[in-house]
C-alpha positions as CSV (number, residue, x, y, z in Angstrom):
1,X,0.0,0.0,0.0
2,X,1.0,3.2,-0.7
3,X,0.5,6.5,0.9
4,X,0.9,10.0,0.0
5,X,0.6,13.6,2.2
6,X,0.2,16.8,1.0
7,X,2.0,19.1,2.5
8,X,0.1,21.9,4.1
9,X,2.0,25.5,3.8
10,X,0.9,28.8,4.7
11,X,2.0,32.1,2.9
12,X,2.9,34.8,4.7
13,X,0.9,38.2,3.7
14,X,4.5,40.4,4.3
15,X,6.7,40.2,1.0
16,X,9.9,41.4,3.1
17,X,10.0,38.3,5.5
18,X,13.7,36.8,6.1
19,X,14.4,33.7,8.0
20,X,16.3,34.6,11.1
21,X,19.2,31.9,10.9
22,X,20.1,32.5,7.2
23,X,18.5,35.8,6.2
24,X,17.2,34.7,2.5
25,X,13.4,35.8,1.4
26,X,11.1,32.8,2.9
27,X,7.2,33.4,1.3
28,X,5.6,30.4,3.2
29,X,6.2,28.1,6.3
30,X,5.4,24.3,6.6
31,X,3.0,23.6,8.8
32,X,3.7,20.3,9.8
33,X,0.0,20.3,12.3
34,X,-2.2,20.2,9.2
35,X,-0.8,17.6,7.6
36,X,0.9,15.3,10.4
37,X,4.5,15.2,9.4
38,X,6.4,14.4,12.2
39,X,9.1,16.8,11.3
40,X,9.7,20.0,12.8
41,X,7.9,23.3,10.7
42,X,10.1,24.4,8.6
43,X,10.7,28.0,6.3
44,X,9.8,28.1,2.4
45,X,12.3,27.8,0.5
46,X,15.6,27.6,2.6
47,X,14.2,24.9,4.8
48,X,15.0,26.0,8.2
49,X,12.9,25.7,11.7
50,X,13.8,29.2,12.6
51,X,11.2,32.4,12.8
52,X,10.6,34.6,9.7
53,X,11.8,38.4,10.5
54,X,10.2,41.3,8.5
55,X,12.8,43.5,7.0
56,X,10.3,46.0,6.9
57,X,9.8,48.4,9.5
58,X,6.4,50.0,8.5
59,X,4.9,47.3,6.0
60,X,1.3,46.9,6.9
61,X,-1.3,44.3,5.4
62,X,-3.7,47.4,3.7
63,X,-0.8,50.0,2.5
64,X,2.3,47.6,1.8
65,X,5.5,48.9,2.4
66,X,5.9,52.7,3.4
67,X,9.0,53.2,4.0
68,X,9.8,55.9,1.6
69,X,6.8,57.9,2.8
70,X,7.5,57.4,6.6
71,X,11.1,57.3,6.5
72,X,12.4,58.8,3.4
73,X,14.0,55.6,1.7
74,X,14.1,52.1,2.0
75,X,17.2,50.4,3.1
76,X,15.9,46.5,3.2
77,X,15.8,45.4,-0.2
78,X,13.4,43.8,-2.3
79,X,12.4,40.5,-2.5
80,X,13.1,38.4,-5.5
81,X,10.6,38.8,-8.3
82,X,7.9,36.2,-8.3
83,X,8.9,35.8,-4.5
84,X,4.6,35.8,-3.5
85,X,3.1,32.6,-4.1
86,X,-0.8,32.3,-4.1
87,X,-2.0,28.7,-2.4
88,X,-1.3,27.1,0.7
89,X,-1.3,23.5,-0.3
90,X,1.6,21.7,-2.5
């Protein structure tokens, strides 16, 4: 018998999240509850347990990222294009 999981992720609403232990753009997180992995969550797509960081000071969920407005310019980079993926099931 065979049997397959899919994986449950969710995708994070803030573009400018970096994973604390490597710094690279993450977009999702595993989350290993929905779908009963026995492995530990993990960060989409360098693969590490660690928390996801914003880079953004003043992004907000209704007006994005407003850091030029509030603070003149934006010193955190942008993530890679394409970086926002829609769907939290693979």
């Amino acid at each position: 018998m065979t049997h397959t999981r899919t994986h449950v992720y969710v995708t994070f609403a803030n573009p400018y999240l970096r994973c604390d232990l490597c710094h690279a753009w993450v977009t999702r997180w595993h989350n290993n509850d929905k779908c009963g992995c026995i492995e530990e969550c993990w960060l989409e797509p360098c693969s590490h347990n660690a928390e996801a960081v914003s880079a953004c000071p003043s992004w907000n969920p209704v007006d994005g990222c407003q850091c030029q407005e509030h603070l003149g310019r934006v010193d955190h980079g942008q993530p890679a294009a394409g970086a926002r993926q829609d769907g939290d099931q693979t």
